[in-house]
C-alpha angles and dihedrals in degrees: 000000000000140000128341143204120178099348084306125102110246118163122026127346147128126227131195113218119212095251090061096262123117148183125236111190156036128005133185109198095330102324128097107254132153114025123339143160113237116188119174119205102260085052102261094142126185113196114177139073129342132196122177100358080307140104111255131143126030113343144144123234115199120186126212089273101058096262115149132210117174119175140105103319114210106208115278113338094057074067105043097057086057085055100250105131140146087052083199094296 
């Protein structure tokens, strides 16, 4: 759901994956980039900058406890060491 160029999302929209997770943001011919919100289903949440359909830029990771990390997030493996993989792919 959300806005389309050329049969991709670009602008704002948000999109359910098939596991339960889903993405809450911004999207440039059909990849997140710009801010957007990611949850996965068990309540591990990113909320902070994308490039290329990756993390990248200020954000804040928060894990199914509570705990907080907020920095300067590098595309997918920042992420991943706080155990958030998969990022819908």
């Amino acid at each position: 759901m959300g806005q389309w160029s050329d049969g991709q999302f670009h602008g704002q929209g948000r999109f359910q994956y098939h596991d339960g997770g889903h993405y809450l943001g911004e999207y440039s011919h059909g990849r997140r980039q710009g801010h957007g919100i990611f949850r996965l289903r068990d309540g591990h949440e990113y909320d902070g900058e994308w490039k290329a359909d990756l993390p990248a830029g200020n954000g804040k990771f928060t894990d199914d406890t509570g705990k907080v990390s907020e920095g300067d997030f590098q595309r997918r493996y920042a992420l991943a060491q706080l155990k958030l993989d998969g990022l819908g792919r």
